[in-house]
C-alpha positions as CSV (number, residue, x, y, z in Angstrom):
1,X,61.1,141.1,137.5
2,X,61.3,140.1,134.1
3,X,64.2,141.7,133.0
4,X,67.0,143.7,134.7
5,X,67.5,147.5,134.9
6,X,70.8,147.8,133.1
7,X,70.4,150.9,131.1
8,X,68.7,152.4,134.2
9,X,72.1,151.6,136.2
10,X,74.5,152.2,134.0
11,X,72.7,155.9,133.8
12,X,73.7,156.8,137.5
13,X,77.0,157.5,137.8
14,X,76.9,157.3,141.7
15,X,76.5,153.3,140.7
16,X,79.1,152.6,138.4
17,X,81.7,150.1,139.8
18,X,79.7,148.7,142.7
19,X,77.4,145.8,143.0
20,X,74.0,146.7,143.3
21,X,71.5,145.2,145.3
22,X,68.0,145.5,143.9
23,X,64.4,145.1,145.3
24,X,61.9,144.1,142.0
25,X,59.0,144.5,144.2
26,X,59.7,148.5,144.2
27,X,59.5,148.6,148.5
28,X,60.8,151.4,150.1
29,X,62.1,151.3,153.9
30,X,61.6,154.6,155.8
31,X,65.0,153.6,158.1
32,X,67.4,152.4,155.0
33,X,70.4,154.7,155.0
34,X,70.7,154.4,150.6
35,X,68.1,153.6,148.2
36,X,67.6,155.3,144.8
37,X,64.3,154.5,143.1
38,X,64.7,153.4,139.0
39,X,61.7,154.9,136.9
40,X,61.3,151.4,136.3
41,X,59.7,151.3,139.9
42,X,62.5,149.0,141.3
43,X,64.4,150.5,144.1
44,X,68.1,150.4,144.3
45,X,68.2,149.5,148.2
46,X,72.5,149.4,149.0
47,X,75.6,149.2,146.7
48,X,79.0,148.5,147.3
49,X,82.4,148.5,145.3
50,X,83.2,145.3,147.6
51,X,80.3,142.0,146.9
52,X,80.9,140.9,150.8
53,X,80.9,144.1,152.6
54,X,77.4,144.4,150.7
55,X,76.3,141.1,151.4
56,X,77.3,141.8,155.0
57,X,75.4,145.1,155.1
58,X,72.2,143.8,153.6
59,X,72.5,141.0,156.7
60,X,72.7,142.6,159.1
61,X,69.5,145.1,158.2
62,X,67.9,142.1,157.9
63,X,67.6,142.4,153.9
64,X,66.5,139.5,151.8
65,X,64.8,138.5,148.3
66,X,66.9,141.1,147.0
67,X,68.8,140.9,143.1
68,X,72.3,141.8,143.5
69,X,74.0,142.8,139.8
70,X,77.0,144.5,138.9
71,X,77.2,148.2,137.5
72,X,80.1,148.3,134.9
């Protein structure tokens, strides 16, 4: 991804004030229980107020290659 969604993000109000955890490639799962797809194409796949509970979550679904970024 060549540059980050940040107007895209800032635009969702459901995002603001959580750490974002991104998938560039624009994969969807069928199973994930959050994911939000940016007109971009990149899919918002989890976000969290707390960067370790995230980080924990993505873990433990087995979620990697993902860009995590921070919705002000």
């Amino acid at each position: 991804m060549s540059s980050l969604p940040i107007e895209e993000i800032s635009q969702e109000p459901s995002l603001k004030g959580r750490w974002v955890a991104l998938d560039p490639r624009g994969i969807p799962r069928d199973h994930a229980s959050f994911q939000l797809a940016l007109p971009s194409g990149i899919i918002v796949v989890d976000a969290d107020r707390e960067l370790s509970t995230l980080c924990a979550r993505l873990s433990a679904n087995d979620r990697h290659s993902l860009q995590i970024v921070y919705a002000a």
